[in-house]
N, C-alpha and C positions, 0 to 999 in steps of 0.2 A: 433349574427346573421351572415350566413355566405355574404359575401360582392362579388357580380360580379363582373368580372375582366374590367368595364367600371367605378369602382366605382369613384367616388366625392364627392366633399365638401359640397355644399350650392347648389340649388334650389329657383332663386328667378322669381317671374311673375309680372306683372303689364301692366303699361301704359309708355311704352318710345315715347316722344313728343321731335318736334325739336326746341329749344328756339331761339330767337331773340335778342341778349340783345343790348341796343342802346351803340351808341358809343357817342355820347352828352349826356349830361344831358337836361332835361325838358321835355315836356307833350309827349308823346308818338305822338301823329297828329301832333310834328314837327319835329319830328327826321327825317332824310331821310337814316341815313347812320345804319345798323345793324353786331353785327358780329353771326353767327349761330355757337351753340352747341348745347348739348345733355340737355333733363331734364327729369323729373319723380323721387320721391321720391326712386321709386322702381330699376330703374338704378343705381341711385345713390348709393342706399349702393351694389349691384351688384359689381358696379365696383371698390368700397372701398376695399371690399372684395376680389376682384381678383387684384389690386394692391398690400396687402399685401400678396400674393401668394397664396390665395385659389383657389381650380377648381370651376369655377362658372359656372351653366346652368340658360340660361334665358328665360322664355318663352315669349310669347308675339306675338299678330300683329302690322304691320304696313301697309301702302297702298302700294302698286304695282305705286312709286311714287319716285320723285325725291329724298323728305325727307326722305323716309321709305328708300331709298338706302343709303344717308348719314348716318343716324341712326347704319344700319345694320352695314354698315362699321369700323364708329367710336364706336361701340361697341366690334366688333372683336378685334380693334386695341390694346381696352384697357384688351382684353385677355378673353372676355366674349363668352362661348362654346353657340353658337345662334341657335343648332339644333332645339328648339322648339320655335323660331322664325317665323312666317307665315308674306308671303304678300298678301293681300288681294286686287283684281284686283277690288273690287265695292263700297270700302270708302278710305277714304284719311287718312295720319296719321295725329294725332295731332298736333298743332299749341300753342306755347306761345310767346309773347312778353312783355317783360321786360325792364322798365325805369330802366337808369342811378342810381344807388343807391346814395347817398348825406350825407354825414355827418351822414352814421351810420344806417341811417330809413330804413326801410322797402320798400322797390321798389313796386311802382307802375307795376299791372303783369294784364295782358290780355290774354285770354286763347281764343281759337280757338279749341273748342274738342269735341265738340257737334256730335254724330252719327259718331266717328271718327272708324278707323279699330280696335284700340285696344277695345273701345266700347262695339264690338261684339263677344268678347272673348266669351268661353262657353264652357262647359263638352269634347268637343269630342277634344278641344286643349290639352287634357294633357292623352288624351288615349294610346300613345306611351311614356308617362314619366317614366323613369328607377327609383320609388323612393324608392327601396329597396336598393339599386344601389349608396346613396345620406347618407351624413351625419345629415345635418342639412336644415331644412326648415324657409325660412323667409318670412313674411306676412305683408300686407300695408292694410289698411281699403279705400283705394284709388278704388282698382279692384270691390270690392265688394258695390262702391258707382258708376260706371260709366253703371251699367245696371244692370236687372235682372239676364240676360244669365252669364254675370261676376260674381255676385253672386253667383250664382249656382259654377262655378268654383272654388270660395275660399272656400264655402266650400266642396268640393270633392276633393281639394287639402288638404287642414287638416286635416280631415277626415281620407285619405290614408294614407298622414304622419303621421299620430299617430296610426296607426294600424300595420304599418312599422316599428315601434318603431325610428323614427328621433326625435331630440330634435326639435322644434320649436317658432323661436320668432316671434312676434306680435305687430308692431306699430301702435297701433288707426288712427294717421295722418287723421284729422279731416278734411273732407271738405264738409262745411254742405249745400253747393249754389245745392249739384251735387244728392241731399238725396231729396226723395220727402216731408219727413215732418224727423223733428227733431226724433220722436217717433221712427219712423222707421229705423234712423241711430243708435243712442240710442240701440235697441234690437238687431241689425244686429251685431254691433261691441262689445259687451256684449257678444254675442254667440261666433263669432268668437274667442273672445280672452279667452273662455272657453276652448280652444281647445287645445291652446298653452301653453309650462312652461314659457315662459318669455315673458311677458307684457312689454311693453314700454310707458307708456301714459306723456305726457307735465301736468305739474299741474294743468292747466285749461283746458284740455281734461280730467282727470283724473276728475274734479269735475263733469264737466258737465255726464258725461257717468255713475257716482256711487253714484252720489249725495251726496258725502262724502265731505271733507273739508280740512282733513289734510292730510300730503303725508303715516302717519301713518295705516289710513284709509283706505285710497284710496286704498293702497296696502292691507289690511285687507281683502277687499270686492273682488280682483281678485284671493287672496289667496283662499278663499272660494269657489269662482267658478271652481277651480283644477289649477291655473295656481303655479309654484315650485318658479318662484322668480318677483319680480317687482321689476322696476327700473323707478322713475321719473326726468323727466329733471325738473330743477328748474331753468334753464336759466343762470342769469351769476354769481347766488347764487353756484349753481352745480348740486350737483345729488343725490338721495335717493335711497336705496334699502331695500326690505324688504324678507325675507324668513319665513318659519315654524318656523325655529331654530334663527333666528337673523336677525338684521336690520343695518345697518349706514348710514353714507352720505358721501362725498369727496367734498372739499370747488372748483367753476369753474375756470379754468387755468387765468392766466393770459391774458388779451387781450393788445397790444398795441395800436392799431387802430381799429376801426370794422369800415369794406367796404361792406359790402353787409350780411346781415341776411339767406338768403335763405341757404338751404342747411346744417344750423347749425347740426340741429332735425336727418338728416340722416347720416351725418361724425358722432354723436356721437353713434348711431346703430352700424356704424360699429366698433366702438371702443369697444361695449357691445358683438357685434357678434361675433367678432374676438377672445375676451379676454375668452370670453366661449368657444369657439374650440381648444384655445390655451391650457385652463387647469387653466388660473388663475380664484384668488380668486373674491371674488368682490369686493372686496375694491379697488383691480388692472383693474376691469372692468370698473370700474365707472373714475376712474382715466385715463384711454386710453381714452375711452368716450369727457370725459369732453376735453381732450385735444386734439384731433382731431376735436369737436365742433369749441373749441376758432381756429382753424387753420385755419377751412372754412369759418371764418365770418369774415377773413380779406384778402377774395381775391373777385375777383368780375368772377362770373358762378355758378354754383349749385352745381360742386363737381371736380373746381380746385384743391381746397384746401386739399383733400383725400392723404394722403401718401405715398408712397410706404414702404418697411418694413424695408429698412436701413432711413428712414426719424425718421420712428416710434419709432426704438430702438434709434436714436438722441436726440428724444423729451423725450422719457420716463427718459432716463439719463438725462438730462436738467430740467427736469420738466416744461419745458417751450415751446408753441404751434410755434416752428421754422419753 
């Protein structure tokens, strides 16, 4: 396919929200003191991606707002091309706050996103997208749970990308509070992930969505629906892959401490998305993955922990999430 002289790497869209995360530990209604960063599953591998030197475009709104300007900022900073970035002068951006994470758990998270700018994402934000122009397209089940009009956008984004001929992946990333009924998240993200070669579902996304059981299956039933490879997070087990021609697994890196959970699901994206543009195998995919997961669950923000690509090639020699 011949390639425009604007070409690029990755394409990714979503919801960039500004996070909260406390600087004490305890219930959120007594914290007083916050420090602000960046979140959304969908930045996050974004900017995994553009740390380890891909050209990244990101689409997305924010509000015509103090956060939508931090946002914008600290996105460029971290080298992410925001030309189809919109501010929207009549919602606000997204809001999250995040308890102190504690010996390992799961942080307490409060979301603020209701009728937010990203919200209202919709067909006509990606009517100047160059995706002929673009390598690879990545996909969040996130956009396409935050409204109709967002819906409509993911699929008209995969759609194009696969007529484009882009490789594209596909992370479920389940968020069932934001879906009007189960059924309807269930057939949406089933479609979706029709669309894409590479499926990314957590083992208990993968059940609930296939109603399969084993990671054998699981990946069975997306195989069948067109997608070339699955790869399941098994957590701190590791990771499964499955194709037409063959399947393995890679056992999860080493963790020494785990300080905050969030963020794991998306470092190991980019470890799959990277290793695929890169040219490796997947054994070697699964293996970045999983070691980039264990790196981000021992810092505390949603994607401190992401590498740059002399970090990367450190860990990979090491075998160990430095």
């Amino acid at each position: 396919m011949p390639r425009s002289a604007t070409a690029y790497d990755v394409l990714t869209f979503g919801e960039a929200m500004a996070l909260f995360v406390a600087d004490d530990s305890g219930p959120l209604d007594r914290v007083v003191q916050f420090h602000r960063r960046t979140a959304g599953a969908d930045t996050n591998v974004a900017i995994g991606l553009s740390r380890l030197g891909f050209d990244v475009r990101w689409l997305s709104r924010v509000g015509e707002d103090h956060n939508g300007t931090f946002l914008q900022r600290a996105l460029e900073a971290e080298g992410l091309d925001c030309r189809h970035l919109k501010r929207d002068p009549n919602h606000a951006t997204g809001l999250v706050f995040k308890a102190r994470a504690v010996d390992g758990a799961d942080p307490h998270v409060e979301y603020v996103r209701r009728g937010s700018a990203a919200s209202h994402l919709c067909i006509d934000d990606c009517t100047d997208v160059e995706l002929d122009a673009a390598r690879h397209l990545h996909a969040t089940g996130i956009p396409p749970a935050l409204s109709p009009t967002a819906r409509e956008l993911s699929f008209e984004l995969l759609s194009r990308a696969r007529a484009a001929g882009l490789s594209i992946s596909f992370d479920p990333n389940l968020r069932p509070t934001l879906w009007p009924s189960e059924a309807v998240m269930i057939e949406t993200l089933n479609a979706l992930a029709a669309k894409a070669d590479i499926v990314m579902p957590g083992l208990s996304e993968g059940r609930l969505l296939t109603g399969r059981e084993t990671p054998y299956d699981i990946a069975g039933d997306y195989l069948d629906r067109g997608a070339r490879a699955v790869v399941i997070k098994l957590g701190p087990e590791g990771s499964y892959f499955r194709t037409a021609e063959t399947e393995g697994s890679v056992k999860g890196a080493p963790v020494k401490t785990v300080i905050d959970t969030v963020g794991a699901g998306d470092g190991f994206a980019v470890g799959i998305i990277s290793a695929y543009l890169d040219g490796l195998d997947w054994q070697a995919a699964l293996n970045r993955g999983n070691l980039i997961g264990a790196r981000q669950v021992q810092v505390i923000g949603d994607m401190e922990g992401l590498p740059s690509r002399e970090e990367l090639v450190a860990m990979e020699s090491s075998g160990e999430a430095i």
